[in-house]
C-alpha positions as CSV (number, residue, x, y, z in Angstrom):
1,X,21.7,133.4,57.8
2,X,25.4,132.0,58.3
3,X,26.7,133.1,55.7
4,X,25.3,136.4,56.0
5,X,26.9,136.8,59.5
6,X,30.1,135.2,58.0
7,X,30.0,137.6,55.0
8,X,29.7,140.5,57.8
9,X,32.9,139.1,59.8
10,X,34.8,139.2,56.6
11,X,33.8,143.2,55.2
12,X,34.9,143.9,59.1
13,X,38.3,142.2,59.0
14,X,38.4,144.8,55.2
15,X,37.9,147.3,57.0
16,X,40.4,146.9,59.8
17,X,43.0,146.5,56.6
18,X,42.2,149.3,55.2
19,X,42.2,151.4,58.7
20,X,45.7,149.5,58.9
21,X,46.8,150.9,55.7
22,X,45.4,154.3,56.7
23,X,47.7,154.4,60.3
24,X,50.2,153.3,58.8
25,X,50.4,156.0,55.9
26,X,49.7,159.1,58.6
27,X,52.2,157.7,61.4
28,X,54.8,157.6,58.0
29,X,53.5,160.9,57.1
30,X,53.7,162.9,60.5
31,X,57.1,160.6,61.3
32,X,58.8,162.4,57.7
33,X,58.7,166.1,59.4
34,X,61.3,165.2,62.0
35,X,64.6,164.5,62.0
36,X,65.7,161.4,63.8
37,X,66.9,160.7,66.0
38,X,65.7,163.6,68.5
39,X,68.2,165.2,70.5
40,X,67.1,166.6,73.4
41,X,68.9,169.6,73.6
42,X,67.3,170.4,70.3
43,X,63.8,169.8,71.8
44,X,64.4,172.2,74.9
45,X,65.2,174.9,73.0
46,X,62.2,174.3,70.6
47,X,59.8,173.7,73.9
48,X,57.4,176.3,72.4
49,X,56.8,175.5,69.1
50,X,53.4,174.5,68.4
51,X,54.2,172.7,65.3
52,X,57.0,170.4,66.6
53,X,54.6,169.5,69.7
54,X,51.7,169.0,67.4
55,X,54.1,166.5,65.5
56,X,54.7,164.4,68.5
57,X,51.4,164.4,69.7
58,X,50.1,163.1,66.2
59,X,52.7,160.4,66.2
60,X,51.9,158.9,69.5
61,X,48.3,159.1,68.7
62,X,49.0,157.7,65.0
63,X,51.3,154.9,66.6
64,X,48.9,154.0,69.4
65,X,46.0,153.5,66.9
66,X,48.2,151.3,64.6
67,X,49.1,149.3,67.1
68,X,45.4,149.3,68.5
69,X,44.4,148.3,64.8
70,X,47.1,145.4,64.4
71,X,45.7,144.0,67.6
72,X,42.1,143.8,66.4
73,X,42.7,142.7,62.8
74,X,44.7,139.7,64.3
75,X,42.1,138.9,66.5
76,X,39.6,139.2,64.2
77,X,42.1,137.2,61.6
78,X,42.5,134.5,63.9
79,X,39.1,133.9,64.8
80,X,38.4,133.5,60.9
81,X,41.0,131.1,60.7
82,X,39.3,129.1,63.2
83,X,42.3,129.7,65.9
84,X,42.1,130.3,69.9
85,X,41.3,133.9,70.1
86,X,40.5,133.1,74.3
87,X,43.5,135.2,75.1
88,X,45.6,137.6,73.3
89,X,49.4,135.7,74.0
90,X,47.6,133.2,71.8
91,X,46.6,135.3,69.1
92,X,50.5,136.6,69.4
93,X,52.0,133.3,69.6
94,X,49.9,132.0,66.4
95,X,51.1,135.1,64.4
96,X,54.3,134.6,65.4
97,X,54.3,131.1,64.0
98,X,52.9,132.6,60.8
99,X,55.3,135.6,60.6
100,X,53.1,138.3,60.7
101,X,55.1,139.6,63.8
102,X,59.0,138.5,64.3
103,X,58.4,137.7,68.3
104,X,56.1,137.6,70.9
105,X,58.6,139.8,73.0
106,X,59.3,142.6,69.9
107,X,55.2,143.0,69.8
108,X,54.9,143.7,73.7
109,X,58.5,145.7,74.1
110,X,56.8,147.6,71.4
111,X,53.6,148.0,73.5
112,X,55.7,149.1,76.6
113,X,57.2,151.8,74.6
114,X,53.5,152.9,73.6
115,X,52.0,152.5,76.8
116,X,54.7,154.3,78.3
117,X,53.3,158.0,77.1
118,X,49.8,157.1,78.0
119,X,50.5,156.6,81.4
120,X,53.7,159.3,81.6
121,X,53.7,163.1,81.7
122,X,57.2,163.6,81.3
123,X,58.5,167.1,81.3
124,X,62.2,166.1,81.2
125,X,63.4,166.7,77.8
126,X,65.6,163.3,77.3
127,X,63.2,161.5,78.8
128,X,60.5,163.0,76.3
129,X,63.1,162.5,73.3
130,X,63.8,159.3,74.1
131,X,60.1,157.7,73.9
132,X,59.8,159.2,70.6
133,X,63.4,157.9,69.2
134,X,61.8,154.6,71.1
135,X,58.9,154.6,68.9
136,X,60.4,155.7,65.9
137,X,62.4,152.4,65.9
138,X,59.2,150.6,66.8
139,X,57.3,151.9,63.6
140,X,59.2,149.7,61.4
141,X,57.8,146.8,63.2
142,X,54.8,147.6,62.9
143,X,54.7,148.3,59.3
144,X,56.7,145.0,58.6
145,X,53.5,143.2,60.9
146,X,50.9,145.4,59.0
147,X,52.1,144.6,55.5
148,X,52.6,140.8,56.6
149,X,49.1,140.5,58.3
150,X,47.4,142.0,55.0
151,X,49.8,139.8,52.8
152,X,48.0,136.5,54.8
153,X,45.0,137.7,54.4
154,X,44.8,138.3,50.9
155,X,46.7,134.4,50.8
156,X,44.8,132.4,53.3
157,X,41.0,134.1,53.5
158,X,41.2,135.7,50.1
159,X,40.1,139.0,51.7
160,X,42.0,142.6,51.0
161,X,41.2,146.2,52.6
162,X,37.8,147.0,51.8
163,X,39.3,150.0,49.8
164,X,42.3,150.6,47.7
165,X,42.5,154.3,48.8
166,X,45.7,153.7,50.6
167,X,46.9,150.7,49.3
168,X,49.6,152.6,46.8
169,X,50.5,155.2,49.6
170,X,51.0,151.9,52.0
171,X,53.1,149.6,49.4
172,X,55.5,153.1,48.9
173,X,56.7,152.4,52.8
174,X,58.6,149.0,51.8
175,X,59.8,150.6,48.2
């Protein structure tokens, strides 16, 4: 029965991978119609069009969920490893060590900058550009973390994404 429950734990951490791969791929995908950085005057005058805003709202939805996804697959990761999972600084400060992510403070300055559209309805144009041109910058940490977390997986538990549907689309990110 252990093993069964261990085998479980292990097609779960594939999966989160693969849903890795997946975020990360879309973000990248809905991140290539823009040109960055935004200006805000270019914004204002484009405050109608459905496509642009439609854009946005996919990358903070697509940025949030990678960063949601990150989270769990190194929680999940550590708790494989055998590693204090009790709170999540510890999960950050282990993957630090292991240089999934570069710091403790990069993961939750990135976090800020996500959290910041959840909880704000801007209307001010800068203010609105400026989140985005925040997050844009973030994405590249992210992918770096995503790549590295799947990299130590595959090294240290021998497990990959439970597909390869998005592994070529993912590697093309760092080409």
């Amino acid at each position: 029965m252990t093993s069964d429950v261990l085998e479980e734990q292990q097609r779960h951490l594939a999966r989160l991978l693969e849903a890795i791969q997946r975020c990360a791929w879309f973000l990248h995908e809905s991140e290539r119609k823009l040109d960055w950085p935004i200006d805000a005057d270019w914004l204002a005058r484009h405050k109608k069009d459905v496509d642009l805003f439609e854009t946005l709202a996919a990358i903070n939805e697509r940025f949030a969920k990678l960063q949601d996804t990150l989270a769990s697959a190194m929680r999940h990761t550590a708790l494989l490893m055998g590693e204090s999972t009790d709170s999540f600084l510890k999960v950050l400060a282990f993957f630090e060590k292991q240089g999934v992510i570069d710091s403790l403070e990069g993961w939750q300055r990135c976090r800020t900058v996500r959290n910041m559209a959840a909880h704000d309805y801007d209307t001010e144009y800068p203010e609105i550009a400026e989140h985005f041109n925040l997050l844009h910058q973030q994405t590249a940490m992210l992918f770096r973390a995503a790549r590295q977390l799947i990299a130590l997986c595959h090294d240290l538990l021998d497990i990959s994404p439970a597909s390869q549907d998005f592994s070529t689309e993912f590697e093309r990110l760092f080409a």
